[in-house]
Backbone as CSV, one residue per row, in Angstrom:
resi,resn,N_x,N_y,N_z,CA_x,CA_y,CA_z,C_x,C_y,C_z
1,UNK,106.750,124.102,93.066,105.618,123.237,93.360,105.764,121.957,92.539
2,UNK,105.450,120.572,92.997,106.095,119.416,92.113,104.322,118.804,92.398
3,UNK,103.957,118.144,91.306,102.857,117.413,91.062,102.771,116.203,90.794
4,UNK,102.579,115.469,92.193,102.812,113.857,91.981,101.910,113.375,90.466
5,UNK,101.752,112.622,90.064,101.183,111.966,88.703,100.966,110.936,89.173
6,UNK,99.890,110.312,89.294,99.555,108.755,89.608,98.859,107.768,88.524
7,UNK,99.466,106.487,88.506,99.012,105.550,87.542,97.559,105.079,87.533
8,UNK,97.072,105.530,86.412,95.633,105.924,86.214,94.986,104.069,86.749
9,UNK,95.559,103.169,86.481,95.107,102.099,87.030,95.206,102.047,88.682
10,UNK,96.129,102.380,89.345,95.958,102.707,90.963,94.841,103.586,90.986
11,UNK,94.624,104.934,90.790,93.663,105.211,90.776,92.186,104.894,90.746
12,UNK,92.232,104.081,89.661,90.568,103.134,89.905,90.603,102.313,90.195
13,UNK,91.564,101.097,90.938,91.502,100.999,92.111,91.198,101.560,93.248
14,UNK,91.865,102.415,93.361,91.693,103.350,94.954,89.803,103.753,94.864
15,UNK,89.712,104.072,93.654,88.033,104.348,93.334,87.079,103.662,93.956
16,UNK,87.538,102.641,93.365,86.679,101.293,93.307,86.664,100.761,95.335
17,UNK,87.890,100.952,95.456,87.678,100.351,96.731,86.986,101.327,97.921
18,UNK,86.652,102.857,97.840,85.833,103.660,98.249,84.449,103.534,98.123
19,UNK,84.387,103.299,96.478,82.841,102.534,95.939,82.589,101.505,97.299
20,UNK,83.126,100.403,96.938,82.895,99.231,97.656,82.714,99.227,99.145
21,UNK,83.199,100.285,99.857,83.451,100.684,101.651,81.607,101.408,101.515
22,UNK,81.468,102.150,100.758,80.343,102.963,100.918,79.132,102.414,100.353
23,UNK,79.037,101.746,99.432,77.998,101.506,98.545,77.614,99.601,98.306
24,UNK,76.696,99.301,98.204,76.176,97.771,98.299,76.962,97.195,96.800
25,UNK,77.419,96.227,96.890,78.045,95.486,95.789,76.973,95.579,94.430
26,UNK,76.299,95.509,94.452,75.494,95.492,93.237,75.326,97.145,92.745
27,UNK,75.111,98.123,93.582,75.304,99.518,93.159,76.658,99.974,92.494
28,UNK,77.909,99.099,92.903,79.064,99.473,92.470,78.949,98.738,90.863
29,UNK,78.947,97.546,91.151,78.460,97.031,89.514,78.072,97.875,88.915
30,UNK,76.411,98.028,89.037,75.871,99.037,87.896,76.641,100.404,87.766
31,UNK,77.182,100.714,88.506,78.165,101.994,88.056,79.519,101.728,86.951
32,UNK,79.615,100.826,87.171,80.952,99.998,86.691,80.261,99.697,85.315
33,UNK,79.337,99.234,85.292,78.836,98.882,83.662,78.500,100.324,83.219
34,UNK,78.108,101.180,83.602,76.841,101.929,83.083,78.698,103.083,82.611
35,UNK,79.135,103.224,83.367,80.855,103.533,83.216,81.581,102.922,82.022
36,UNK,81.294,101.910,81.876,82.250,101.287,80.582,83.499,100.345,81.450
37,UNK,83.477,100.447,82.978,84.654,100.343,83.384,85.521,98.826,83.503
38,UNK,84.699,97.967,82.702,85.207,96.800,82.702,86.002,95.915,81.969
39,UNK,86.901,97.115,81.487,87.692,96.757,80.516,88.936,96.114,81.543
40,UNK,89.981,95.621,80.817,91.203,94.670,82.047,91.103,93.698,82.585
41,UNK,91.430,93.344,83.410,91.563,92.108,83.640,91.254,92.007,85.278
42,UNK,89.728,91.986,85.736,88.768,91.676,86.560,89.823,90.551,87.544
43,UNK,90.629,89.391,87.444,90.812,88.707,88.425,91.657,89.310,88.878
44,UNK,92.492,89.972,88.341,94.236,90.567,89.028,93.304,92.094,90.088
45,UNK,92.094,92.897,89.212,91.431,93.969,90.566,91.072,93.383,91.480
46,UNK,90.297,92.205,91.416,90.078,91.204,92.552,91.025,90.850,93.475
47,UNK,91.903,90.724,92.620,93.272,90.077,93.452,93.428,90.657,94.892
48,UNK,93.301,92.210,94.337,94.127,94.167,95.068,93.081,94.179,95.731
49,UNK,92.181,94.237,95.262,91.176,94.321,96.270,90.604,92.991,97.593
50,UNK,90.746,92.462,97.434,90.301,90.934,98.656,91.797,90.398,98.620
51,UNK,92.729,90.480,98.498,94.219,89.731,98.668,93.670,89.582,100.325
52,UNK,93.507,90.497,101.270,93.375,90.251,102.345,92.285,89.528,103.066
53,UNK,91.942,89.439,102.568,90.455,88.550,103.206,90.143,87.514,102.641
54,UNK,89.077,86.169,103.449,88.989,84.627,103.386,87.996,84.718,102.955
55,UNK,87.008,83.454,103.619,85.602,83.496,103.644,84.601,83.771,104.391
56,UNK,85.415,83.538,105.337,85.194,84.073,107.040,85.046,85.525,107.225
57,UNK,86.152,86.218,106.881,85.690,87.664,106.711,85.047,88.843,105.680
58,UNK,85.151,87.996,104.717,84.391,88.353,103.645,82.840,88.195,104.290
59,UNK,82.310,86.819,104.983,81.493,86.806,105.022,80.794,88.037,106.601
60,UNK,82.013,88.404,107.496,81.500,89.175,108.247,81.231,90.804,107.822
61,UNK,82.267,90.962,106.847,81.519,92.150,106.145,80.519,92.624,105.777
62,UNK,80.104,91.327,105.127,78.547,90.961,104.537,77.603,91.384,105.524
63,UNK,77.615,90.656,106.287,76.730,91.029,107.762,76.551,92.494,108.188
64,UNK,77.983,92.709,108.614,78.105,94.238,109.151,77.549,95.057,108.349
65,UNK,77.426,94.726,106.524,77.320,95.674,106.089,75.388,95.562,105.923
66,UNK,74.808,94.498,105.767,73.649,94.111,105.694,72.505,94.620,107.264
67,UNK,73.480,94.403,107.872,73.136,95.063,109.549,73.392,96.466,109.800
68,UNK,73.428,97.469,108.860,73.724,98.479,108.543,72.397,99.250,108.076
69,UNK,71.693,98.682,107.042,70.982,98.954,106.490,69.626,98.525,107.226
């Protein structure tokens, strides 16, 4: 049996971006503070996380996700 090991920073990434699919931006924050989790370097997670998206779709997310609720 072999046990992959994954780099604890991919990992909260991968976290974070589940947070963010499910939960309102400001709920992920307060988890993130109330966590301690803001240690590193915030522009390079930014980076991994929105590399793919503008303003345009950032901003249709917004919507979809606001039109949700």
């Amino acid at each position: 049996m072999t046990i992959k090991v994954i780099n604890e920073q991919q990992n909260l990434q991968e976290v974070m971006q589940v947070l963010f699919t499910h939960l309102e931006p400001s709920k992920v924050m307060k988890f993130w503070a109330a966590c301690k989790l803001g240690e590193g370097d915030y522009l390079q997670l930014k980076e991994k996380l929105f590399s793919q998206d503008n303003v345009d779709s950032l901003y249709e997310k917004i919507q979809a996700y606001q039109n949700i609720e």
